[in-house]
N, C-alpha and C positions, 0 to 999 in steps of 0.2 A: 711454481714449486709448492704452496700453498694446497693448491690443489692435489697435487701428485701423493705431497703425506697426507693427504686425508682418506683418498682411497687406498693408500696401504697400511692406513690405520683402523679402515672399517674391515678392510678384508676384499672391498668389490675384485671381481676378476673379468671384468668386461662393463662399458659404459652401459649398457643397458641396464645392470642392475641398482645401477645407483639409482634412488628413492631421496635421499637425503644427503646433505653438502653442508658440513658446521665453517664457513671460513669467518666467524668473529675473533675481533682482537685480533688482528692479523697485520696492524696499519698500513693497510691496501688503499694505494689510489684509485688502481683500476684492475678489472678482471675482465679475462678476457673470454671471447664467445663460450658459454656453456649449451650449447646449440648439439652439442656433443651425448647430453645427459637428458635424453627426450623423453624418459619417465620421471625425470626429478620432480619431486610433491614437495621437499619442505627444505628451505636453504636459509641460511643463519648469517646477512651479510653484518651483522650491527656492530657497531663500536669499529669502521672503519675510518677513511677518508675518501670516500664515492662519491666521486660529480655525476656521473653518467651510467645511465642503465642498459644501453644498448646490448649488452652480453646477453640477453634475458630474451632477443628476439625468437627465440622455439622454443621456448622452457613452458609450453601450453597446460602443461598436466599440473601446476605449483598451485596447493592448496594453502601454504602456507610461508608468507616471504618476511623476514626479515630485517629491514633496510634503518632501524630508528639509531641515531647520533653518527651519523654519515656529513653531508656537506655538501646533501643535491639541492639545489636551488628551481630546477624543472624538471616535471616528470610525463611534460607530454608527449604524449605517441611511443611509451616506453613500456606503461603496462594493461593499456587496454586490450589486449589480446587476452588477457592474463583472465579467463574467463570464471575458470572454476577458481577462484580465491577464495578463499574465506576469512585468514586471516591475514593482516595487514598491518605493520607497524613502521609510521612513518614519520614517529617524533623525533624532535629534536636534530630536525635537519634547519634548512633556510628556506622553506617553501613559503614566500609570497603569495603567490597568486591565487587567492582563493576558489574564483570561479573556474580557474584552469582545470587544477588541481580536481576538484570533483567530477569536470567533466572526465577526466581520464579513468577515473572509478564507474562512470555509469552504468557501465555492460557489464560489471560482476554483480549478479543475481543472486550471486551464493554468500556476498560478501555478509559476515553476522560481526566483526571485529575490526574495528581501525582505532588507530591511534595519529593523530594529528596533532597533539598539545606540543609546545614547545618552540613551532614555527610562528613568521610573524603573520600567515594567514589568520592563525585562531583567535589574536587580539581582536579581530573586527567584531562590533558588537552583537553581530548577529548568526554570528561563525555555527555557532551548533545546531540552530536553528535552521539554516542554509543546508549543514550537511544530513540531519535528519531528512526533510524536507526531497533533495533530490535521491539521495542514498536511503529510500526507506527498507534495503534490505536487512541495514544495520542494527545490532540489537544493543553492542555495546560498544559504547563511543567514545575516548581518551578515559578508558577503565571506569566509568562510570555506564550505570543502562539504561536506556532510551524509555521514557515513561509515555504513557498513553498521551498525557495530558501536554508534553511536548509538540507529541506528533499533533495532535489539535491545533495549536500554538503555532506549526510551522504551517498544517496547510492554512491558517487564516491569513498568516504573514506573508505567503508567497501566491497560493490561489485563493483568494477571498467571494470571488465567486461559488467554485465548487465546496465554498466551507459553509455560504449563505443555506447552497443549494441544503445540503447534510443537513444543517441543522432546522431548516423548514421541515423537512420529513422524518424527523429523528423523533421517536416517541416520545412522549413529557417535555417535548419542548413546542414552545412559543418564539414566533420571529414576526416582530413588525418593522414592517419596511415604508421606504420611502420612494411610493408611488414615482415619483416623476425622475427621479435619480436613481432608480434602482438599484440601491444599496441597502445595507442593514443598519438600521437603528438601535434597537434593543434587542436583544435576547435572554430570557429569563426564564426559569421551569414555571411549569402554569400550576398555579398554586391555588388559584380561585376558582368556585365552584362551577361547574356548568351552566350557561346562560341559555334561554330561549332566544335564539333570533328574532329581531326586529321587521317583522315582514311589511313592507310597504303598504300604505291603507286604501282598500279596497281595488286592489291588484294580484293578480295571480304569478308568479314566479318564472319564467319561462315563455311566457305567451308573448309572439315572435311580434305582433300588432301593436300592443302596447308595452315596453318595457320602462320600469321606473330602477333605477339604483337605489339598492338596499344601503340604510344609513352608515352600516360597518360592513367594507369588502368580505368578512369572515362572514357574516352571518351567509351573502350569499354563496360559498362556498359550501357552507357546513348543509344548508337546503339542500343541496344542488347534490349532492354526495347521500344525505339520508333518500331523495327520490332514486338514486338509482343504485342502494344499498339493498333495496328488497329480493330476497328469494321465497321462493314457492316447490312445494314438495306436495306430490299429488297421490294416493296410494287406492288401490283395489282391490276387495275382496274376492278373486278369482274363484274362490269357493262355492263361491254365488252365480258365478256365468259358465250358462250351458256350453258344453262341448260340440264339434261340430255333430260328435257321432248321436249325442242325446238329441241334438236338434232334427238329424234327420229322423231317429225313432220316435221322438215326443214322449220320451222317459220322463221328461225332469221338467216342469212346469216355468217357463219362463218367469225372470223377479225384474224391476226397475234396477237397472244399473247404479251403485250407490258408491261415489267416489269421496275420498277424503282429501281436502286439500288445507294445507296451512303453509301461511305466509309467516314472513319474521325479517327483521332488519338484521 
């Protein structure tokens, strides 16, 4: 019934047109398949009493769902279909299970808006963390927005590997590690001047017959990168070189070939 006065309050005259479905405040327990409304983009189910999502199984086109102060406790396998989402509002239900719960969002790409506060998933101490972390499409997360230095924050928390990796190659920074555990030690911006490498005494760097290790891993590094930093640039004054046709007439008095070359790191 709910339904019925709402599209003779919009006006629709055939399911197809329906785009949009206001059924809030309505104290609904349950709605039934909307599998009927196969262009619905934006449906308003909040401030009901909703266990269960299943009505929602063809509702593919919904950019924007509504579901916050309901009484869903699981939302698995209910809206991962739900691809093109964007926005999302899921507080203030009884969502537990944290790691469920996210993975059912995985496959929204488009997803930039959720809300999650209120459930007792969000209590855990690393809740926002967790859902930046796998949901990095998110830009604003229980009405607060996602800061750079979060997303730092979450991949060191969950991939600490590829956060090592980032910040070895991340320019103005410095990572020393721990050779035998390969983990990270310190990370700090390099603030001290340029040093010369320590080169091993009376040793050449490279030579495959005798190898000594350099006293700091970096210095042989940084060698090792300026020997194979050089380029060369070679240029010719064509001006200067005969033609075939002058060579067979013997117009133009042959000159020594004069090429210019410069090197640079």
């Amino acid at each position: 019934q709910a339904i019925e006065n709402q599209l003779k309050i919009c006006g629709y005259k055939s399911n197809v047109d329906v785009v949009a479905l206001y059924l809030a405040k309505q104290g609904l327990r349950s709605i039934p398949s909307l599998s009927q409304f196969r262009r619905l983009r934006y449906l308003w189910i909040n401030n009901n009493k909703i266990q269960d999502l299943t009505f929602l199984i063809k509702n593919y086109y919904l950019t924007e769902l509504y579901l916050n102060n309901n009484e869903l406790t699981d939302i698995s396998g209910a809206l991962k279909h739900l691809c093109s989402l964007q926005i999302l509002f899921l507080h203030n239900n009884e969502l537990k299970k944290l790691g469920k719960t996210v993975k059912e969002l995985k496959g929204m790409i488009s997803l930039h808006t959720l809300n999650l506060f209120q459930n007792p998933l969000a209590y855990d101490p690393d809740y926002r963390l967790y859902v930046i972390y796998f949901l990095p499409s998110v830009q604003l997360l229980d009405r607060k927005l996602v800061t750079q230095r979060e997303r730092e924050s979450a991949l060191h928390l969950y991939n600490p590997k590829r956060a090592w990796v980032v910040q070895s190659i991340a320019f103005g920074k410095r990572v020393d590690t721990d050779t035998s555990l390969g983990t990270t030690v310190r990370s700090s911006r390099c603030t001290q001047p340029a040093r010369r490498p320590i080169m091993p005494s009376g040793r050449e760097f490279g030579n495959n017959t005798n190898k000594v290790p350099f006293e700091d891993p970096e210095d042989a590094v940084l060698v090792r990168a300026t020997s194979r930093s050089l380029m060369e640039f070679s240029s010719v004054d064509w001006n200067k070189v005969a033609t075939c046709q002058e060579r067979r007439l013997k117009n133009k008095a042959e000159e020594p070939l004069e090429k210019l070359t410069v090197q640079f790191r």
